[in-house]
C-alpha positions in Angstrom: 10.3 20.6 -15.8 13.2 22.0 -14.2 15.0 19.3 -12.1 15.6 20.2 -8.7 17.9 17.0 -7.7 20.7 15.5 -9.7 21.1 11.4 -8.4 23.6 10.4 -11.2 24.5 6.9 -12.4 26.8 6.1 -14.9 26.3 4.2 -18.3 28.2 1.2 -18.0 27.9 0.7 -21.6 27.1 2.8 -24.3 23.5 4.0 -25.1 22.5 2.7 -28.3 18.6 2.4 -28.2 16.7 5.6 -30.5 14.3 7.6 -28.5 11.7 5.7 -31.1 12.8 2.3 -29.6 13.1 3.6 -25.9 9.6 4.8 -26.2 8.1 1.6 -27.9 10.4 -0.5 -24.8 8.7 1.8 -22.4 5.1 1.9 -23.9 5.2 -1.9 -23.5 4.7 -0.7 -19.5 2.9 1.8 -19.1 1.9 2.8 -15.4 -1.4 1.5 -14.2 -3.8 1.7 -11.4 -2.8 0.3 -8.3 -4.6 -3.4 -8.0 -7.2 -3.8 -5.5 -4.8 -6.3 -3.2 -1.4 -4.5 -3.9 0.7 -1.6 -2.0 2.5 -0.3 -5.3 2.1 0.1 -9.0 5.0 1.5 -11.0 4.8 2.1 -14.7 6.2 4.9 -16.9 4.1 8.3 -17.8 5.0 11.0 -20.0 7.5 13.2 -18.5 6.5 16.2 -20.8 3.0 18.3 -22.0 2.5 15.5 -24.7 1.8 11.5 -24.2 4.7 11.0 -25.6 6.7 8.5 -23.4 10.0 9.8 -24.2 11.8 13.8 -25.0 14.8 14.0 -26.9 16.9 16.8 -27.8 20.5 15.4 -29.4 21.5 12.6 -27.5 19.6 13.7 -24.4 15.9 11.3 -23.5 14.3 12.3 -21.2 11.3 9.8 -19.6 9.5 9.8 -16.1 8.4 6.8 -13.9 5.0 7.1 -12.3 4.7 5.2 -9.0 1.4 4.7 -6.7 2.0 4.0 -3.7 -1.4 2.8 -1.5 -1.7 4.9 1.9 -2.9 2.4 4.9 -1.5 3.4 8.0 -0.2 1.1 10.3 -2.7 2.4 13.1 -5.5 1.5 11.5 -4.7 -1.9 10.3 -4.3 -1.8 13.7 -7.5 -1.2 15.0 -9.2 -3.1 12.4 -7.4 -6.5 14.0 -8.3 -5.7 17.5 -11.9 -5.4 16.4 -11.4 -9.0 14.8 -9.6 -10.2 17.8 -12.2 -8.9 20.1 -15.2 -10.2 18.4 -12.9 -14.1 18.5 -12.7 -13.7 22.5 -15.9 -13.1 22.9 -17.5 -15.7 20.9 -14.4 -18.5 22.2 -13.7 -17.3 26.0 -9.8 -16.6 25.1 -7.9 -14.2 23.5 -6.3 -14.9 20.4 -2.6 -16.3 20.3 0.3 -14.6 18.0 -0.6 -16.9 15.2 -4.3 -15.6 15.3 -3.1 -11.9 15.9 -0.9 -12.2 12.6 -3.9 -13.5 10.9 -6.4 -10.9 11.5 -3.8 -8.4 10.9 -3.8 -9.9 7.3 -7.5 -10.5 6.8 -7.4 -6.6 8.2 -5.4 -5.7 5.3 -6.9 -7.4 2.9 -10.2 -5.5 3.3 -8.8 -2.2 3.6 -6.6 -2.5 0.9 -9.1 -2.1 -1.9 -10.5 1.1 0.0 -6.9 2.9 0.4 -6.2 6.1 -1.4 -3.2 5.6 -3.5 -1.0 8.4 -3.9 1.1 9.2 -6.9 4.7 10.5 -7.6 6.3 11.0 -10.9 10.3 11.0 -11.0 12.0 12.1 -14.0 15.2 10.3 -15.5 17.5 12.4 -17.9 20.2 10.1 -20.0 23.0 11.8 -20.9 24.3 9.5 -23.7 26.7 11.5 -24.8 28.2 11.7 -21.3 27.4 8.3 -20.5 25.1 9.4 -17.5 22.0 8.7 -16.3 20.1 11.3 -13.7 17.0 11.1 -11.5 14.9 13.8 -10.3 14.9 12.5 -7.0 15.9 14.1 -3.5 16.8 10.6 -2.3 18.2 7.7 -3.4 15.2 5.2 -3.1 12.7 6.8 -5.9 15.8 7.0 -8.0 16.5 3.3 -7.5 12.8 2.5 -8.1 13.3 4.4 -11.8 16.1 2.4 -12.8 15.3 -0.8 -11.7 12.1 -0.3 -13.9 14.1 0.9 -16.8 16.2 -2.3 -16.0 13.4 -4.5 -16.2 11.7 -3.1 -19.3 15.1 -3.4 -21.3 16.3 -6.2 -20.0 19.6 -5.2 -18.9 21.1 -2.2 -17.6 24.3 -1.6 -16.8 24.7 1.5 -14.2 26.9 2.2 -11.5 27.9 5.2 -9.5 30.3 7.7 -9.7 33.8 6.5 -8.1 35.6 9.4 -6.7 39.4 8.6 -5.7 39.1 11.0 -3.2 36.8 11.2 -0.2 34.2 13.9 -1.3 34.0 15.0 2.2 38.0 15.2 2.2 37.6 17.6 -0.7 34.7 19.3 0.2 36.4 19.8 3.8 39.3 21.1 2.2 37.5 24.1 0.1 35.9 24.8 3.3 39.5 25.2 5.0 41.0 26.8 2.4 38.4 29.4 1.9 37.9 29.1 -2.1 36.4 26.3 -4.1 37.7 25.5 -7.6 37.5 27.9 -10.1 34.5 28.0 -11.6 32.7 27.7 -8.2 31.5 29.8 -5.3 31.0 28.9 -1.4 27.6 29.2 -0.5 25.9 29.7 2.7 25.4 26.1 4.2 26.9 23.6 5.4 26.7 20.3 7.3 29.3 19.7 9.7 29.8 16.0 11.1 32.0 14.8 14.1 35.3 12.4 13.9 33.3 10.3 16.0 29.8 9.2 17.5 29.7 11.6 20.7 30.1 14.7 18.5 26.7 16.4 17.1 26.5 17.2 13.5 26.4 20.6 12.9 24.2 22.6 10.6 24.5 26.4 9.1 22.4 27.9 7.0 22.1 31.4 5.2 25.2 31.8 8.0 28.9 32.8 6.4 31.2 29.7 6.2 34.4 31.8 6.6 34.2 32.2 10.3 36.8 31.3 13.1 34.1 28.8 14.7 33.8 26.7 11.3 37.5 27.1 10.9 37.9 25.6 14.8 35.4 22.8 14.2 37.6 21.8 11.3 40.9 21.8 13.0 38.9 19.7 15.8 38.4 17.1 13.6 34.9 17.9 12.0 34.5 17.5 7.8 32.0 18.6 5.4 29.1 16.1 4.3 27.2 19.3 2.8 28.2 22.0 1.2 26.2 24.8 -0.7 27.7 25.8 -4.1 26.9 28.2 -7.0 28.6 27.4 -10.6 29.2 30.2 -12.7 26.6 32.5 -11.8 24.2 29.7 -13.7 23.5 27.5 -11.0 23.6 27.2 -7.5 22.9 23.8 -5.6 23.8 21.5 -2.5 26.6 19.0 -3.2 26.4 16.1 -0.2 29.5 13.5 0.8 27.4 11.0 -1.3 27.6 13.1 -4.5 24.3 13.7 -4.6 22.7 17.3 -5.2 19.7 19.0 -4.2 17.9 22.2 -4.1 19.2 22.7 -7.9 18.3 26.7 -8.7 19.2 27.9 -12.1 19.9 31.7 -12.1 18.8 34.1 -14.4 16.4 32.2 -15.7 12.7 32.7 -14.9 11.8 29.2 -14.4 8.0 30.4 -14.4 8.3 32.1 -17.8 4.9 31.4 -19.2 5.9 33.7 -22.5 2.8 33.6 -24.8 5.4 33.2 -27.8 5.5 29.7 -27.1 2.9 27.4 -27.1 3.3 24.3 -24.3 5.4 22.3 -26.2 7.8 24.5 -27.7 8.1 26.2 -23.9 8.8 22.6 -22.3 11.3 21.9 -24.9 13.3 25.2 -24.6 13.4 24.4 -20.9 14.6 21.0 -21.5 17.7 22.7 -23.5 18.5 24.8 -21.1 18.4 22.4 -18.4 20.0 19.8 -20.0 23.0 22.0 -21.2 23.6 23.8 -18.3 23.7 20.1 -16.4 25.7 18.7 -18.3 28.4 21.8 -18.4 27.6 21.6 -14.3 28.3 17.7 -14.0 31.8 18.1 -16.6 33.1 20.6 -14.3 31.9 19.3 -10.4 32.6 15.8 -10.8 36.2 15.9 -11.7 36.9 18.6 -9.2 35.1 15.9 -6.6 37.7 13.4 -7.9 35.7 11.5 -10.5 37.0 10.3 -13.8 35.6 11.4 -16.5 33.3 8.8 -18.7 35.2 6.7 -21.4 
């Protein structure tokens, strides 16, 4: 259950709801098949080994949004309105106008729908209420959205927002670059994204490639600032920390995520992980996002 993508939010207000009342709110919409006529479906699904609609450990819930999402390609909608629109010029003599065209191109969709495979993705929302944070499991904005906009919905309000820095991050994270040494606490990685002051210059892209080199060092005196940056915290964790503050490719080390130890049956192994995960975040987050110049909550 390890999350490999941190998209944080902040709690606007505080979070009062038990996990006994988030799970009844969220049981209330529960994720079902996609309809016959529709793209999407979105619904919640347990997030853990149990139905259970919501984990909690302290003041940490943990709950997952299931999303299906129908898979009709474009091309052969496509085709399906050409053979409508050839079988209309050859019984009337013409070929259809735009009107026509936009009309098979409907009917087309509305029989294929019902035949489309629908694919399914599960993203994974941790609230920190303690910290007054809310993080998705997601590698890009979008899903994350999707999660809390359902949340919204099913609560009826939700205030979120997300982190203000009063810094540029890529100001800061250009300057550990320069400098040589992030803050303490933190290690330089191995990759970084490079990006131009200005349209005609190419963003540039190192991986597994040292960052302390005079060709980085040039590009930065030329103008060029971080919008990536590979970190490791500690020892613990090591991750990729982007201009947007949002992290991916989250690794924690030392710890064998695949540990499948036979003195813990499913549920007791899930919740350990969820501990571990959860604290380490957390201790992550309270050290990262006030050396990326964000205030801490409250």
């Amino acid at each position: 259950m390890w999350f490999r993508n941190l998209q944080i939010y902040h709690l606007d207000q505080p979070w009062t709801l038990s996990p006994g009342g988030l799970e009844q709110v969220l049981a209330e919409h529960p994720l079902q098949p996609c309809p016959p006529l529709a793209m999407t479906s979105r619904g919640f699904v347990a997030p853990g080994v149990t139905p259970a609609l919501v984990e909690s450990l302290d003041r940490h819930l943990l709950f997952a949004l299931g999303m299906e999402r129908k898979l009709l390609p474009a091309s052969v909608v496509a085709d399906r309105a050409n053979v409508f629109a050839a079988e209309f010029e050859k019984s009337r003599g013409v070929k259809p106008g735009r009107k026509l065209q936009r009309e098979f191109k409907d009917r087309a969709t509305s029989e294929l729908l019902p035949r489309a495979f629908a694919r399914r993705r599960v993203v994974r929302v941790w609230i920190d209420a303690a910290h007054a944070r809310l993080i998705a499991d997601s590698p890009s904005p979008t899903p994350a959205e999707e999660a809390t906009e359902t949340l919204r919905d099913a609560l009826g309000e939700l205030a979120l927002s997300l982190p203000t820095p009063d810094r540029a991050p890529d100001e800061i994270l250009s300057g550990w670059l320069r400098d040589g040494a992030a803050p303490a606490g933190f290690l330089l990685g191995e990759e970084c994204e490079l990006t131009g002051p200005d349209e005609t210059r190419p963003t540039l892209r190192y991986q597994r490639h040292p960052l302390q080199t005079k060709e980085i060092q040039q590009h930065l005196a030329d103008g060029f600032h971080v919008t990536k940056l590979a970190l490791t915290w500690r020892e613990r964790v090591s991750f990729v920390v982007d201009h947007k503050l949002q992290i991916k490719r989250v690794h924690f080390l030392g710890i064998d995520e695949s540990n499948d130890s036979p003195e813990l049956n499913p549920e007791e192994r899930f919740a350990a992980e969820f501990a571990l995960m959860a604290g380490n975040c957390t201790a992550l987050l309270d050290e990262l996002l006030p050396a990326l110049g964000v205030a801490a909550a409250g």
